[in-house]
mmCIF file of the N, C-alpha and C atoms, coordinates in Angstrom:
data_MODEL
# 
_entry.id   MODEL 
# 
loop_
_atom_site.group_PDB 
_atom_site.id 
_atom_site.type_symbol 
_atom_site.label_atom_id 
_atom_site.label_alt_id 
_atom_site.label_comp_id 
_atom_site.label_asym_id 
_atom_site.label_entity_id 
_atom_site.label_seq_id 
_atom_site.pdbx_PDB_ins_code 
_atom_site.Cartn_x 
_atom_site.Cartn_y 
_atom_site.Cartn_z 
_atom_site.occupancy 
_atom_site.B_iso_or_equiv 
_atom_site.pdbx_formal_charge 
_atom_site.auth_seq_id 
_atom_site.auth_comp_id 
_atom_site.auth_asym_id 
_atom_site.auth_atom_id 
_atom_site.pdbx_PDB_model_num 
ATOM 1   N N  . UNK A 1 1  ? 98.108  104.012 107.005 1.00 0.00 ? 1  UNK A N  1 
ATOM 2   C CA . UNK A 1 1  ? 99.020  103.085 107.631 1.00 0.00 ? 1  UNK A CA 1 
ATOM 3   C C  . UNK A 1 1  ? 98.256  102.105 108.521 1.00 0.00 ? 1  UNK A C  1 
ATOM 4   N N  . UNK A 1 2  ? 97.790  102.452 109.406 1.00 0.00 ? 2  UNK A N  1 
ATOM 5   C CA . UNK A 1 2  ? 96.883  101.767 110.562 1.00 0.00 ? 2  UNK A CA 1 
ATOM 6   C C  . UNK A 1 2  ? 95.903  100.979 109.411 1.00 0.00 ? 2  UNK A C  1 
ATOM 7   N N  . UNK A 1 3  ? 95.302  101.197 108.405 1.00 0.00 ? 3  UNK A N  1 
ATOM 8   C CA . UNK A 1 3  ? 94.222  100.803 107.668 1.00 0.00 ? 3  UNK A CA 1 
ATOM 9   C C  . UNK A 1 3  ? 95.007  99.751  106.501 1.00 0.00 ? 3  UNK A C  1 
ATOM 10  N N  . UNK A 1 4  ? 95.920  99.800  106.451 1.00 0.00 ? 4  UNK A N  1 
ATOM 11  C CA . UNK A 1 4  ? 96.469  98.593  105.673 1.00 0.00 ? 4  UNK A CA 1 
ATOM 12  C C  . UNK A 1 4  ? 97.213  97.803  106.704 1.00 0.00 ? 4  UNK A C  1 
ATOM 13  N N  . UNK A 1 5  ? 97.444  97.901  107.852 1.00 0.00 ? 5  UNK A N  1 
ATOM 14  C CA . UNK A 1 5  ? 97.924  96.734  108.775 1.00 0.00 ? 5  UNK A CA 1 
ATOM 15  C C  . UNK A 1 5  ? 95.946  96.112  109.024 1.00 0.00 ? 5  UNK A C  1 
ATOM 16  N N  . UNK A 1 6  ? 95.399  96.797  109.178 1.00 0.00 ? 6  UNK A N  1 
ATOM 17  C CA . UNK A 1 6  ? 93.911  96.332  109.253 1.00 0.00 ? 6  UNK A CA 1 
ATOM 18  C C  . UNK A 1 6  ? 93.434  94.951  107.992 1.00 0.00 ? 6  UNK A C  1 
ATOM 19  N N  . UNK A 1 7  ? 93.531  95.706  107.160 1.00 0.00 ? 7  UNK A N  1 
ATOM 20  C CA . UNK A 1 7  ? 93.320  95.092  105.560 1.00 0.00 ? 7  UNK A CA 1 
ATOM 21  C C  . UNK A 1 7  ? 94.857  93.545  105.837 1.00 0.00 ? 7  UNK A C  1 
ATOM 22  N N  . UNK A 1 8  ? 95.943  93.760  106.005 1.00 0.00 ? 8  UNK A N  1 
ATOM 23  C CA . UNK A 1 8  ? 96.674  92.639  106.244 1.00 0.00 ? 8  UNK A CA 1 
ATOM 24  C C  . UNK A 1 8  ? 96.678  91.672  107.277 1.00 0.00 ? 8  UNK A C  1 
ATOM 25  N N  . UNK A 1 9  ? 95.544  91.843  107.680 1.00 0.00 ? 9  UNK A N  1 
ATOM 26  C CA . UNK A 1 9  ? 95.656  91.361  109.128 1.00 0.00 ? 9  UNK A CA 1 
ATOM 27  C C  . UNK A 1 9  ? 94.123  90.713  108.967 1.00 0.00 ? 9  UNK A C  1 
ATOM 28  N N  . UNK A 1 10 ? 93.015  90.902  108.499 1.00 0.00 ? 10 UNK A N  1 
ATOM 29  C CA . UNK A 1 10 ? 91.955  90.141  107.878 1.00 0.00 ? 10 UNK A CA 1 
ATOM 30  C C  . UNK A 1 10 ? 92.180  89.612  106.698 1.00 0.00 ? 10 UNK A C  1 
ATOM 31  N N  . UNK A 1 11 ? 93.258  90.001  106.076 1.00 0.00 ? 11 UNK A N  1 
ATOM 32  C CA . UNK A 1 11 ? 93.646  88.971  104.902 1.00 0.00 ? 11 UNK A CA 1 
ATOM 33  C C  . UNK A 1 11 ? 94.675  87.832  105.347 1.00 0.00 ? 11 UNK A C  1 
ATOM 34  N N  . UNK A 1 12 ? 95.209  87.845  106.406 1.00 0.00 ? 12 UNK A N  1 
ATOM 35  C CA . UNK A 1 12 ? 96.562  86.800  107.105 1.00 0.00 ? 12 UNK A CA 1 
ATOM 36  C C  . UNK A 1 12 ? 97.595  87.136  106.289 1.00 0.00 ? 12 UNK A C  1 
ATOM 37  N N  . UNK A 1 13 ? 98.188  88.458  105.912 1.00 0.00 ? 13 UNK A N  1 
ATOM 38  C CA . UNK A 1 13 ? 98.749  88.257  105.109 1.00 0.00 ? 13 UNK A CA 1 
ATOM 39  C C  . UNK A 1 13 ? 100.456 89.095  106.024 1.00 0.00 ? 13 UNK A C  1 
ATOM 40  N N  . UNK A 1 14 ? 101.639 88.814  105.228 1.00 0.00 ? 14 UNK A N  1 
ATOM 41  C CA . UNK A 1 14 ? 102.259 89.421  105.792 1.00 0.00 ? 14 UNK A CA 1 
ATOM 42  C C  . UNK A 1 14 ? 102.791 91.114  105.841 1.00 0.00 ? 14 UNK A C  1 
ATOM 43  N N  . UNK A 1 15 ? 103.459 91.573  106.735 1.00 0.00 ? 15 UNK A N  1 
ATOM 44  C CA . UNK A 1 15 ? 103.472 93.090  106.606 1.00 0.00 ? 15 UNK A CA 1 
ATOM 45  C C  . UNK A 1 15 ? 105.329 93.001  106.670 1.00 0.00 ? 15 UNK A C  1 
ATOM 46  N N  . UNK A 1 16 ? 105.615 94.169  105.738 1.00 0.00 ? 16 UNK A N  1 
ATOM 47  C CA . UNK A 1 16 ? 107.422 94.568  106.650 1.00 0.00 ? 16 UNK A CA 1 
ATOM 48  C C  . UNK A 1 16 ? 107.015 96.060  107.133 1.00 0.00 ? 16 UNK A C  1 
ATOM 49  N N  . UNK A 1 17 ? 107.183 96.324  108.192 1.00 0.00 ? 17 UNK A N  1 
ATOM 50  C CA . UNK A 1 17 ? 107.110 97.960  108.844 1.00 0.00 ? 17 UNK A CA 1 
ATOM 51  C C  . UNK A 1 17 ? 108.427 98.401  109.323 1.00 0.00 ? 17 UNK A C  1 
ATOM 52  N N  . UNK A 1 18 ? 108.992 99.480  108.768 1.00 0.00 ? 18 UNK A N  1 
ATOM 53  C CA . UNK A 1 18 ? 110.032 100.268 108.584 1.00 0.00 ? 18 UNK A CA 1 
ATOM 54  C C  . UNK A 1 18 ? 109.683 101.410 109.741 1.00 0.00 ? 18 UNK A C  1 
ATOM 55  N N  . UNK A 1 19 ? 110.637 101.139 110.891 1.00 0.00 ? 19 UNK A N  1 
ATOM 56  C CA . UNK A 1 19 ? 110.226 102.054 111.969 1.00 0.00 ? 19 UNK A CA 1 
ATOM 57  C C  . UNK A 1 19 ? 110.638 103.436 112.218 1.00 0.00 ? 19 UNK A C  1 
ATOM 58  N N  . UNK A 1 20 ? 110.708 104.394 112.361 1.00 0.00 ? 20 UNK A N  1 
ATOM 59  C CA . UNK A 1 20 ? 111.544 105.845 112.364 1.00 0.00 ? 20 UNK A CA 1 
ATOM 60  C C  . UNK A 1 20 ? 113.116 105.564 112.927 1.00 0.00 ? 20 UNK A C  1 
ATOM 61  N N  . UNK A 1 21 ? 113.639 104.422 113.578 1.00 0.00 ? 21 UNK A N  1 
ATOM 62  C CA . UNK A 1 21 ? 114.721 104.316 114.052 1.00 0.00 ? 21 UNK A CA 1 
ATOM 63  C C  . UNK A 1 21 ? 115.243 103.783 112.722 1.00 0.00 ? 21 UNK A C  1 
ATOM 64  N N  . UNK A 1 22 ? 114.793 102.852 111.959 1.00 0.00 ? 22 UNK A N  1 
ATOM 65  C CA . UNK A 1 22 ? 115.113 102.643 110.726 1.00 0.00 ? 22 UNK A CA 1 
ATOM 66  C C  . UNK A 1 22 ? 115.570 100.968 110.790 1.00 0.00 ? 22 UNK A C  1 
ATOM 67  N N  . UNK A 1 23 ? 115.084 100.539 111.912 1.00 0.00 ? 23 UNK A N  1 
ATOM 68  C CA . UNK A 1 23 ? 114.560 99.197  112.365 1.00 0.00 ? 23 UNK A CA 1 
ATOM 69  C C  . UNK A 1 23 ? 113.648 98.306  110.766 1.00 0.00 ? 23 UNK A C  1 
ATOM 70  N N  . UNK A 1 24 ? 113.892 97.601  110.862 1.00 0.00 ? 24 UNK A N  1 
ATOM 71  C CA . UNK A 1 24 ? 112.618 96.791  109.908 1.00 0.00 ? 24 UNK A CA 1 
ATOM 72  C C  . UNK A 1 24 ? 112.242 95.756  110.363 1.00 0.00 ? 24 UNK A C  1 
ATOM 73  N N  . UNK A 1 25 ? 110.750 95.176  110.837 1.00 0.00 ? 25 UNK A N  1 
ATOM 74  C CA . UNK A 1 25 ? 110.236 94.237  111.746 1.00 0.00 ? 25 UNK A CA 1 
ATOM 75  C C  . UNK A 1 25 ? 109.302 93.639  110.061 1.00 0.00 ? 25 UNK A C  1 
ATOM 76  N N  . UNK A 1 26 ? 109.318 92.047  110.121 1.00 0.00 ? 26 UNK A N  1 
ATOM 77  C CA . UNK A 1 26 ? 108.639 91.508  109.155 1.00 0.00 ? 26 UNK A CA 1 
ATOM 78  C C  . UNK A 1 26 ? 108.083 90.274  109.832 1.00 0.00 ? 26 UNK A C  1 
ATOM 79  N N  . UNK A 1 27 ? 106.829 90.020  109.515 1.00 0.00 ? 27 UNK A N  1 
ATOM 80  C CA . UNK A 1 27 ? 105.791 89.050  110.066 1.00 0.00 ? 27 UNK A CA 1 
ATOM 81  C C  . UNK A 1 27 ? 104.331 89.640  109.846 1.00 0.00 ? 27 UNK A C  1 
ATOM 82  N N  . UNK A 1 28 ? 103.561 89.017  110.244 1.00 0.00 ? 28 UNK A N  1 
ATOM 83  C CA . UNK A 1 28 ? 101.901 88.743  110.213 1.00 0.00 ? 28 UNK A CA 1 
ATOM 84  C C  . UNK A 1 28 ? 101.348 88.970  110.883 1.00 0.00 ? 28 UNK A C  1 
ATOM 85  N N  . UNK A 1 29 ? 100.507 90.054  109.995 1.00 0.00 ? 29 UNK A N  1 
ATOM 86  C CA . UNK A 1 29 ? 100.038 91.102  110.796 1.00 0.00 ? 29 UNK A CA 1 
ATOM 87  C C  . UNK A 1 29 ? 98.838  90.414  111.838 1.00 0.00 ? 29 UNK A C  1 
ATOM 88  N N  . UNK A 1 30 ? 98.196  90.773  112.914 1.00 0.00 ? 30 UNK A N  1 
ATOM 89  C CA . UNK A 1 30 ? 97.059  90.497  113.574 1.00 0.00 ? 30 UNK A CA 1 
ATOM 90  C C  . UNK A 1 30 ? 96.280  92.010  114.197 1.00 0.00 ? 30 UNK A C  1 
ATOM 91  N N  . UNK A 1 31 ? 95.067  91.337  113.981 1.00 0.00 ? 31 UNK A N  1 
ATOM 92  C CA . UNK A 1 31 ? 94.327  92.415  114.829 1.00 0.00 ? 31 UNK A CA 1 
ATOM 93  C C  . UNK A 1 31 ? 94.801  92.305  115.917 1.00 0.00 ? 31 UNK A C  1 
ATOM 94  N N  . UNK A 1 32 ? 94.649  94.225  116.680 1.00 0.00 ? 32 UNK A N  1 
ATOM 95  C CA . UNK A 1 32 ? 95.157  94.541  118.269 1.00 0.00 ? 32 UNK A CA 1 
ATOM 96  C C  . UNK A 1 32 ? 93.831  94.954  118.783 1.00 0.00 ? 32 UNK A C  1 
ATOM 97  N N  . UNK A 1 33 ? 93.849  94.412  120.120 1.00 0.00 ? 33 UNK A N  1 
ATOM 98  C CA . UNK A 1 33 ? 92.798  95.255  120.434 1.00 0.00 ? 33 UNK A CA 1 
ATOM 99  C C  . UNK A 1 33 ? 93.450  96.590  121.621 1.00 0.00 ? 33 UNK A C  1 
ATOM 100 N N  . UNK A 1 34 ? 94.229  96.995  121.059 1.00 0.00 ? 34 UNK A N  1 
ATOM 101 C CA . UNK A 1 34 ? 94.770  98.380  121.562 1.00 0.00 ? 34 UNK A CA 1 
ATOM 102 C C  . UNK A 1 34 ? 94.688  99.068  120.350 1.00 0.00 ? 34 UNK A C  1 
ATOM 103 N N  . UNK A 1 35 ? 93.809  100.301 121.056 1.00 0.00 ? 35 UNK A N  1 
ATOM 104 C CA . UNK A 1 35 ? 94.093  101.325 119.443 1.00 0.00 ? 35 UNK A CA 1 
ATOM 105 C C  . UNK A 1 35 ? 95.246  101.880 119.690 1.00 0.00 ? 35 UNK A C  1 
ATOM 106 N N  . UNK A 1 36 ? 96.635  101.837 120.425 1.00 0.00 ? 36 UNK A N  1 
ATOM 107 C CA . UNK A 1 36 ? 97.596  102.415 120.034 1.00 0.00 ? 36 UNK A CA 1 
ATOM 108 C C  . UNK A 1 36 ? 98.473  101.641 119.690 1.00 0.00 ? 36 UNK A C  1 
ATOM 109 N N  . UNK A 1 37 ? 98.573  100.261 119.339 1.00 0.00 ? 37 UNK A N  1 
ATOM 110 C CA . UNK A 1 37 ? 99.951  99.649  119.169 1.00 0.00 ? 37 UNK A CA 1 
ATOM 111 C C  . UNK A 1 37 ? 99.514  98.683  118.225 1.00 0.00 ? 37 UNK A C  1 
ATOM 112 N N  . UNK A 1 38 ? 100.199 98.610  117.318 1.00 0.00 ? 38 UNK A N  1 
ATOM 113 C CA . UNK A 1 38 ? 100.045 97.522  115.925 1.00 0.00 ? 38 UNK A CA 1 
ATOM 114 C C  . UNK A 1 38 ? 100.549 95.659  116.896 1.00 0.00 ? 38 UNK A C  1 
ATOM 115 N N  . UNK A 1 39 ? 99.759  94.814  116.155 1.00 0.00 ? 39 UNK A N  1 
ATOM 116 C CA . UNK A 1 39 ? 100.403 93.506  116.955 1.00 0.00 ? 39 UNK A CA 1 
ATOM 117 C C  . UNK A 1 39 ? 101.106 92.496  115.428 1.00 0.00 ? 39 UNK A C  1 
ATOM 118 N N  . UNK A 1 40 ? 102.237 92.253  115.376 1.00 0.00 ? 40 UNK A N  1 
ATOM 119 C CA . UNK A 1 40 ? 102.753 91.311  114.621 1.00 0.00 ? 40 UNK A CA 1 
ATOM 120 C C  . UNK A 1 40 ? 103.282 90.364  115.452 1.00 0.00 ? 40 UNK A C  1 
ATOM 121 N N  . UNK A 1 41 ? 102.556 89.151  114.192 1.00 0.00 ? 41 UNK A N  1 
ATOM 122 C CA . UNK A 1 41 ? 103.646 87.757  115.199 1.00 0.00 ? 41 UNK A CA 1 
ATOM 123 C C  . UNK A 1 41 ? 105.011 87.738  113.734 1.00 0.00 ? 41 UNK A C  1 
ATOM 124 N N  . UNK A 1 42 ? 106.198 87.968  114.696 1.00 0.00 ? 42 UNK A N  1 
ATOM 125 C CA . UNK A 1 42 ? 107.346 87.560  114.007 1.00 0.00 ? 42 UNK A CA 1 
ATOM 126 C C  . UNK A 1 42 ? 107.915 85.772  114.193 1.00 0.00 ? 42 UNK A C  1 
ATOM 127 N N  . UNK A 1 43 ? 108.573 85.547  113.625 1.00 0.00 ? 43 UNK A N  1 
ATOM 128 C CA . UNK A 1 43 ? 109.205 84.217  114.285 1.00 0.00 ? 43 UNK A CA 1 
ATOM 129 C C  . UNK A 1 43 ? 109.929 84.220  115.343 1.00 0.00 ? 43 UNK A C  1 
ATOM 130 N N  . UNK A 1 44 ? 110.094 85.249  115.956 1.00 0.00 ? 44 UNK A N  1 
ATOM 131 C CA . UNK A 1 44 ? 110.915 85.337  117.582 1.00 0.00 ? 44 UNK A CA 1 
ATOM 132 C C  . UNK A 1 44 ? 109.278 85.241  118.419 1.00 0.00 ? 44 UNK A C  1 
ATOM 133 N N  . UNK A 1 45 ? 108.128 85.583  118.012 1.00 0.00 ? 45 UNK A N  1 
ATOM 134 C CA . UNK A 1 45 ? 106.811 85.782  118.555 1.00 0.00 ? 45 UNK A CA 1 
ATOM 135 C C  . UNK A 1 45 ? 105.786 86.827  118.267 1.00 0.00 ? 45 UNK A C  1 
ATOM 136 N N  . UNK A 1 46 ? 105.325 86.928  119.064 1.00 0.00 ? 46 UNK A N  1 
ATOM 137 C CA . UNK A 1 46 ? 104.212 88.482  119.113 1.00 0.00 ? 46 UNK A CA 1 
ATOM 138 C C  . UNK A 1 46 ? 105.056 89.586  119.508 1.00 0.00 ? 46 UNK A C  1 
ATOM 139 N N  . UNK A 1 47 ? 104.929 90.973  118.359 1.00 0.00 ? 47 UNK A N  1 
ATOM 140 C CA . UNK A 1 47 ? 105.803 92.092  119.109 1.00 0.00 ? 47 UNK A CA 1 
ATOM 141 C C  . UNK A 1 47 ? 104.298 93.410  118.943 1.00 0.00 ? 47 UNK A C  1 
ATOM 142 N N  . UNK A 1 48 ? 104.570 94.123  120.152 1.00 0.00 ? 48 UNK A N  1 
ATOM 143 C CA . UNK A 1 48 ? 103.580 94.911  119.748 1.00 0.00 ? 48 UNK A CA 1 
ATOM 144 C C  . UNK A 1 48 ? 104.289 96.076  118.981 1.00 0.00 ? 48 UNK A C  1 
ATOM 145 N N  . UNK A 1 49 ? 103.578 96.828  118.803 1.00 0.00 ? 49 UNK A N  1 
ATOM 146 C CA . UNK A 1 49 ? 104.690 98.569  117.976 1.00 0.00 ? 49 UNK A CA 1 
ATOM 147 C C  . UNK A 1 49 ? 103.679 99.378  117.935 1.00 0.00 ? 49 UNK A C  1 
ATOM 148 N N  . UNK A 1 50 ? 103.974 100.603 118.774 1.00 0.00 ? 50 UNK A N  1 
ATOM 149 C CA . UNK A 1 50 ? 103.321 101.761 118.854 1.00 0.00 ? 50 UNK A CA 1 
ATOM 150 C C  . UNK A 1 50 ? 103.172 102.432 117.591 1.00 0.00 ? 50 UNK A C  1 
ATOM 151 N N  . UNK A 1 51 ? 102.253 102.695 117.235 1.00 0.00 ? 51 UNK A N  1 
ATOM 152 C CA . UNK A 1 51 ? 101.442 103.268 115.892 1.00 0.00 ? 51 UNK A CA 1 
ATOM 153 C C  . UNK A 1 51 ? 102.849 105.066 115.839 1.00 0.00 ? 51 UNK A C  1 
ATOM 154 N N  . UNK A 1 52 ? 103.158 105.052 116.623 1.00 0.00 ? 52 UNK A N  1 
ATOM 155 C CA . UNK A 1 52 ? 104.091 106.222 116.525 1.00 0.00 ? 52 UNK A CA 1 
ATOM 156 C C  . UNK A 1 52 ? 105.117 106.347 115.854 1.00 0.00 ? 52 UNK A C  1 
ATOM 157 N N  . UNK A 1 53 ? 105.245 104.754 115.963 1.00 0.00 ? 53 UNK A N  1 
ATOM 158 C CA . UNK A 1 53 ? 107.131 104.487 115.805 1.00 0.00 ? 53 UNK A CA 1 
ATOM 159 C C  . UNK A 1 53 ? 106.958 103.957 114.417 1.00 0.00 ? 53 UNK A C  1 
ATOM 160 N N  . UNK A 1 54 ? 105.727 103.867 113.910 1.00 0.00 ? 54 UNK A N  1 
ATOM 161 C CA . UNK A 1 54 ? 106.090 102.929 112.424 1.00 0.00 ? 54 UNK A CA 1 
ATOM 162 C C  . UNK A 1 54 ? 106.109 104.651 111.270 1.00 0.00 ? 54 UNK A C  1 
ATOM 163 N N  . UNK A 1 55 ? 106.399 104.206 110.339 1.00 0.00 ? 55 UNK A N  1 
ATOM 164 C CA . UNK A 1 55 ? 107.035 105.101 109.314 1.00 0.00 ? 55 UNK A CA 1 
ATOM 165 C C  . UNK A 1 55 ? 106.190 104.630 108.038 1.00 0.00 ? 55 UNK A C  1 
ATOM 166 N N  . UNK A 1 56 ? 106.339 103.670 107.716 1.00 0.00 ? 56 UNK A N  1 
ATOM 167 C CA . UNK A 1 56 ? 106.242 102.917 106.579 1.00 0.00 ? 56 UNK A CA 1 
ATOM 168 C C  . UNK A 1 56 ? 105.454 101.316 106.351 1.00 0.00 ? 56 UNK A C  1 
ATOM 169 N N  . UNK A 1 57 ? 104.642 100.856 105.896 1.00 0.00 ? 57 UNK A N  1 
ATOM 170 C CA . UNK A 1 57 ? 103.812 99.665  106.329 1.00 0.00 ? 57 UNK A CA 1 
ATOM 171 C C  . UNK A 1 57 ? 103.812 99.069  104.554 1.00 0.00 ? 57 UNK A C  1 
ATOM 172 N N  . UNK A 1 58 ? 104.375 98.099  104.694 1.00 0.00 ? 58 UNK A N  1 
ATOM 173 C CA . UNK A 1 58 ? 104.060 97.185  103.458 1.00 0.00 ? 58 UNK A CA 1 
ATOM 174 C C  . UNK A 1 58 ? 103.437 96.318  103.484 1.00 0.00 ? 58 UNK A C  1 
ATOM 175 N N  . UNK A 1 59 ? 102.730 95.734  102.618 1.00 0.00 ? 59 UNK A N  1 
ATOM 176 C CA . UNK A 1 59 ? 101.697 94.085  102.658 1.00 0.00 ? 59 UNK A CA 1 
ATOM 177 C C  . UNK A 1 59 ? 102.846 93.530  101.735 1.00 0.00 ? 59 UNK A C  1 
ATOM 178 N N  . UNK A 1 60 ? 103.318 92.584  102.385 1.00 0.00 ? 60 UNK A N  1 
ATOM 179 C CA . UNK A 1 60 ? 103.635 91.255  101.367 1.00 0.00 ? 60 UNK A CA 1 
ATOM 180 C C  . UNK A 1 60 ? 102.362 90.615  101.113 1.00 0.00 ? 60 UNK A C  1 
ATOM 181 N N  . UNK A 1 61 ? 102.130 90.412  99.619  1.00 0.00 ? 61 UNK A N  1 
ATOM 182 C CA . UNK A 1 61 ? 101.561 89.575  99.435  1.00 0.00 ? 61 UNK A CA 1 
ATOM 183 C C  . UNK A 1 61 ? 101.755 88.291  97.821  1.00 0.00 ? 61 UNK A C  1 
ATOM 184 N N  . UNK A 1 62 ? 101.087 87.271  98.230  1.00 0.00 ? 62 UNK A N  1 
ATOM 185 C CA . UNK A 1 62 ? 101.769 86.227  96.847  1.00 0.00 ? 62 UNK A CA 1 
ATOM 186 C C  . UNK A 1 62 ? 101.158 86.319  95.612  1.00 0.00 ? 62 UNK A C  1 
ATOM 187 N N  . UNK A 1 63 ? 101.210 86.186  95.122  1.00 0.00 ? 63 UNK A N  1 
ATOM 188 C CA . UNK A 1 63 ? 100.949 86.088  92.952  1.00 0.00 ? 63 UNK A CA 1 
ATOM 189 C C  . UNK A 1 63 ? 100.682 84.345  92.834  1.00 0.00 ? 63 UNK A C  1 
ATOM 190 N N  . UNK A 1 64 ? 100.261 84.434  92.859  1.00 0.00 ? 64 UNK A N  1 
ATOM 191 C CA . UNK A 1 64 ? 99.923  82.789  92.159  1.00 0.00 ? 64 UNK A CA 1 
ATOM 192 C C  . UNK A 1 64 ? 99.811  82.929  90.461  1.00 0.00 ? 64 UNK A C  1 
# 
């Protein structure tokens, strides 16, 4: 999980993370420099998310 927000996040690419509340946060991923909290910028902004609370980590990515 942590290692494909890594991999999406040196690729600029986007992530959807499905949280244990059953929340779904979608935006682009960035490196954190906290090892406990993932950093996405959504279009509301930057949200951080504790590596605890995520469940599930997808890469969107495009097909050309």
């Amino acid at each position: 999980m942590i290692e494909e927000l890594r991999i999406a996040a040196a690729y600029a690419q986007k992530v959807r993370i499905k949280l244990q509340t059953g929340e779904v946060v979608e935006g682009k991923a960035q490196l954190s420099g906290n090892p406990n909290r993932a950093k996405v910028r959504t279009d509301d902004g930057p949200l951080w998310i504790s590596y605890n609370e995520i469940k599930i980590v997808e890469r969107l990515i495009k097909l050309n």
